[in-house]
N, C-alpha and C positions, 0 to 999 in steps of 0.2 A: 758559349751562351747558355748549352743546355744545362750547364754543370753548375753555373751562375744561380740559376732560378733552381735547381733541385736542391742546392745547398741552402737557400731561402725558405724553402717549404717546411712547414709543420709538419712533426714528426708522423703522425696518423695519417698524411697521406703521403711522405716518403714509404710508409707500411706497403699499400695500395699501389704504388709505383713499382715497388720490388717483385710484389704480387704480379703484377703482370709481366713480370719478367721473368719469374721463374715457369717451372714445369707445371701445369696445369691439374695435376695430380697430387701437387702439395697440399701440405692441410692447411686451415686457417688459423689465424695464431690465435690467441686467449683474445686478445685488445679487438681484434677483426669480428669474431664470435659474437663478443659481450655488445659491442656496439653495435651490429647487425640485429641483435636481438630488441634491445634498446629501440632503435629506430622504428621496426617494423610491431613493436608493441605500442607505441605511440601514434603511428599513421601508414598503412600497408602504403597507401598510394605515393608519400612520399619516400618508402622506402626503394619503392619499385624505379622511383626518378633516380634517385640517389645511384642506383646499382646502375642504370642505363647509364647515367654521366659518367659513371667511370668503366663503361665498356663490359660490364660482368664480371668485372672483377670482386664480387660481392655475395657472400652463398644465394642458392636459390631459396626461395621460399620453403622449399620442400627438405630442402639439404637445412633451413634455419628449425624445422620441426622437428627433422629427426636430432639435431644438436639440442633442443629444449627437451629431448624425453629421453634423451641416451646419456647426455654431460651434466652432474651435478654442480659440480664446479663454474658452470657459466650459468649465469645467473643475467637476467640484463638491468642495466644500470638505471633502480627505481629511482634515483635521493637525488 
C-alpha cells in the first residue's frame, strides 16, 4: 500500500520523505535549500505551516539565514 502511494508522489516530496528517513545530520539538497528559501521569502508564517506538516523535516529559520549568507549558489526562486 505504502509503496503504491510513494511511487504516486511528486518528486519534491519523495525528497522530503527520504529526508526523514535518513540521519538527521545530513545536509539539505540544492532543491530543499532553494525552495525553503523561496517560501519563507514569500510568507514566514506559511513557511513555518509548511515545515510543521512535514514534521521538521525543513531547515529552521535560523539554519535558512545562515544558508542565505554562507551559499551563493542558492539563491531562492524569484521568476
Amino acid at each position: 500500500m505504502y509503496v503504491i502511494i510513494y511511487n504516486n508522489t511528486s518528486e519534491p516530496i519523495k525528497v522530503v520523505i527520504n529526508r526523514g528517513l535518513m540521519s538527521k545530520n545530513a545536509k539539505y539538497t540544492p532543491a530543499i535549500r532553494s525552495f525553503a528559501l523561496t517560501l519563507q521569502f514569500y510568507s514566514a508564517k506559511e513557511y513555518s505551516f509548511v515545515r510543521k506538516m512535514f514534521k521538521n523535516l525543513m531547515p529552521h529559520p535560523a539554519t535558512l539565514k545562515k544558508i542565505e549568507n554562507q551559499d551563493l549558489h542558492v539563491k531562492p526562486l524569484l521568476q
